[in-house]
C-alpha positions in Angstrom: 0.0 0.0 0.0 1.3 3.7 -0.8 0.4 6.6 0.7 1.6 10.3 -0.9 1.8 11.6 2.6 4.9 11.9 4.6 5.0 12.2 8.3 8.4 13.1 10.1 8.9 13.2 14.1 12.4 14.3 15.3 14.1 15.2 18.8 17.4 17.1 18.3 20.2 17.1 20.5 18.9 19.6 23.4 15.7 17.2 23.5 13.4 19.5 21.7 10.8 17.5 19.8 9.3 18.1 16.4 7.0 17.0 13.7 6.2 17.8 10.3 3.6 16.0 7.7 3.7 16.9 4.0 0.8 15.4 1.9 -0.8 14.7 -1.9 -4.4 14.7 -0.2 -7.3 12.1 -1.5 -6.7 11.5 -5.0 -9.5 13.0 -7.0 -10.2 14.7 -4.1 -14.1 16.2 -3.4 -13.5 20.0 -4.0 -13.6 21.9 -0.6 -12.6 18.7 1.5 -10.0 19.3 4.2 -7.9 16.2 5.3 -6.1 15.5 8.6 -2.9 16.9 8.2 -4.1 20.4 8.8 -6.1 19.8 11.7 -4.2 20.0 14.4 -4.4 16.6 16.8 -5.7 14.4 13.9 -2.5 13.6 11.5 0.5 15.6 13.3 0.8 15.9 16.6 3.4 17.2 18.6 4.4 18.1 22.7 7.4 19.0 23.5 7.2 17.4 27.1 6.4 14.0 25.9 7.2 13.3 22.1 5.5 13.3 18.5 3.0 11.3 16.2 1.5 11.3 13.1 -0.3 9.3 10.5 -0.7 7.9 6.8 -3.3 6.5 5.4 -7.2 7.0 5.6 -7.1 10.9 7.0 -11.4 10.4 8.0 -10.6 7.9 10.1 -7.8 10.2 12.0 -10.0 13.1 11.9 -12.3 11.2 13.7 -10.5 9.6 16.5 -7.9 12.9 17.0 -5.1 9.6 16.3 -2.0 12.0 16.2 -3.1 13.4 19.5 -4.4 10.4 21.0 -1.1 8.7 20.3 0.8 11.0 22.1 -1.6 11.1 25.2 -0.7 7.4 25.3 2.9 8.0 25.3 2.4 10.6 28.6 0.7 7.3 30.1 3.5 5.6 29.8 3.2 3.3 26.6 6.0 3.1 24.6 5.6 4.8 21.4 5.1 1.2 19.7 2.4 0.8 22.0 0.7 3.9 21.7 0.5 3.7 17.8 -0.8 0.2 18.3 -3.8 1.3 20.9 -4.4 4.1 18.6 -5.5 2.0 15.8 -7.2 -0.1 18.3 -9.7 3.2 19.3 -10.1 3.4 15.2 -11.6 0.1 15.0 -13.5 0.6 17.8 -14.9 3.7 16.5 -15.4 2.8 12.9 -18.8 2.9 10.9 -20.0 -1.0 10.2 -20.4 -0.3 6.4 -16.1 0.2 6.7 -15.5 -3.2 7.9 -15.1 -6.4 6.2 -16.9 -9.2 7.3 -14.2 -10.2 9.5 -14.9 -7.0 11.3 -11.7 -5.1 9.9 -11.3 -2.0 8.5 -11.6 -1.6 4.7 -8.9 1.1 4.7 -5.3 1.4 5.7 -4.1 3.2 8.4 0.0 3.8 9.9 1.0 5.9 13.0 4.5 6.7 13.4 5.7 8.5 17.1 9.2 8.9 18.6 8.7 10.4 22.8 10.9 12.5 24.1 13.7 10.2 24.8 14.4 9.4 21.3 12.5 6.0 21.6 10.3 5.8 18.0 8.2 3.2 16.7 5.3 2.9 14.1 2.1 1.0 13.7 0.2 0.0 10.9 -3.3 -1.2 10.7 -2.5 -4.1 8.3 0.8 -6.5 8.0 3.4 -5.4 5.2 4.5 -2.1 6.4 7.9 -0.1 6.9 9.0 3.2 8.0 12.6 4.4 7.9 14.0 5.9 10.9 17.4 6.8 12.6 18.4 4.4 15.2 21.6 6.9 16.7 23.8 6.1 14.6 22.1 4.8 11.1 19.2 5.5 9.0 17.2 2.1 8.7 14.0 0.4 7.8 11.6 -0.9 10.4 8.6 -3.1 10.0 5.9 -1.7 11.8 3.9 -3.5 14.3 0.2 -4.3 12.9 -2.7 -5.4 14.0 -4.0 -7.7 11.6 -2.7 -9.9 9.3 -3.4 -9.4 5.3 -5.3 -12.2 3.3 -3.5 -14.0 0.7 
């Protein structure tokens, strides 16, 4: 699955946290439609006390559950930020409409969260198996495969 959005958390070397989210929008878009990269809370997300988070994938479904935000409230709880991407796609299953699930009860739509907390600690979560996100480990740039919650049918 590809996504033309871009999400990028970063803590520099005083511990200051960042975050920045660059994005193509809905393809064919419906004229007027705002996604969730503007809206503050719902695709970026960032506190400098605790960490960062953002998203890719189905922008509705971020809007909805405030993910980039909700992540980050889970990281000042103490989840790692693994964890917190993880519980935040479980709150958007939870919360999504019946006529977006398969029969299996799954969302029809693909969703990542990405986070790093203020410690420099990152992880990334995606709502289906398959997916990778790069980040920099110290002292290397390097791919990751992102926690998931479901398997994908073959």
């Amino acid at each position: 699955e590809e996504h033309g959005t871009i999400n990028m958390n970063a803590v520099n070397a005083r511990g200051d946290v960042s975050s920045v989210t660059t994005t193509s929008g809905l393809a064919w878009k419906i004229p007027g439609r705002v996604g969730d990269s503007p809206i503050i809370g719902a695709g970026q997300y960032t506190d400098n006390a605790v960490g960062a988070a953002g998203s890719t994938g189905r922008g509705e479904a971020c809007i909805k559950a405030c993910g980039a935000f909700l992540t980050v409230d889970f990281m000042r709880r103490g989840l790692t930020p693994t964890d917190a991407c993880l519980e935040t796609l479980r709150r958007v299953v939870a919360t999504t409409e019946p006529r977006l699930l398969d029969e299996q009860g799954r969302p029809t739509f693909g969703l990542n969260f990405y986070a790093v907390n203020k410690r420099g600690d990152f992880g990334g979560a995606a709502m289906f198996a398959g997916s990778r996100y790069a980040a920099w480990d110290g002292s290397q740039a390097r791919h990751h495969d992102a926690a998931h919650l479901y398997e994908r049918d073959r």
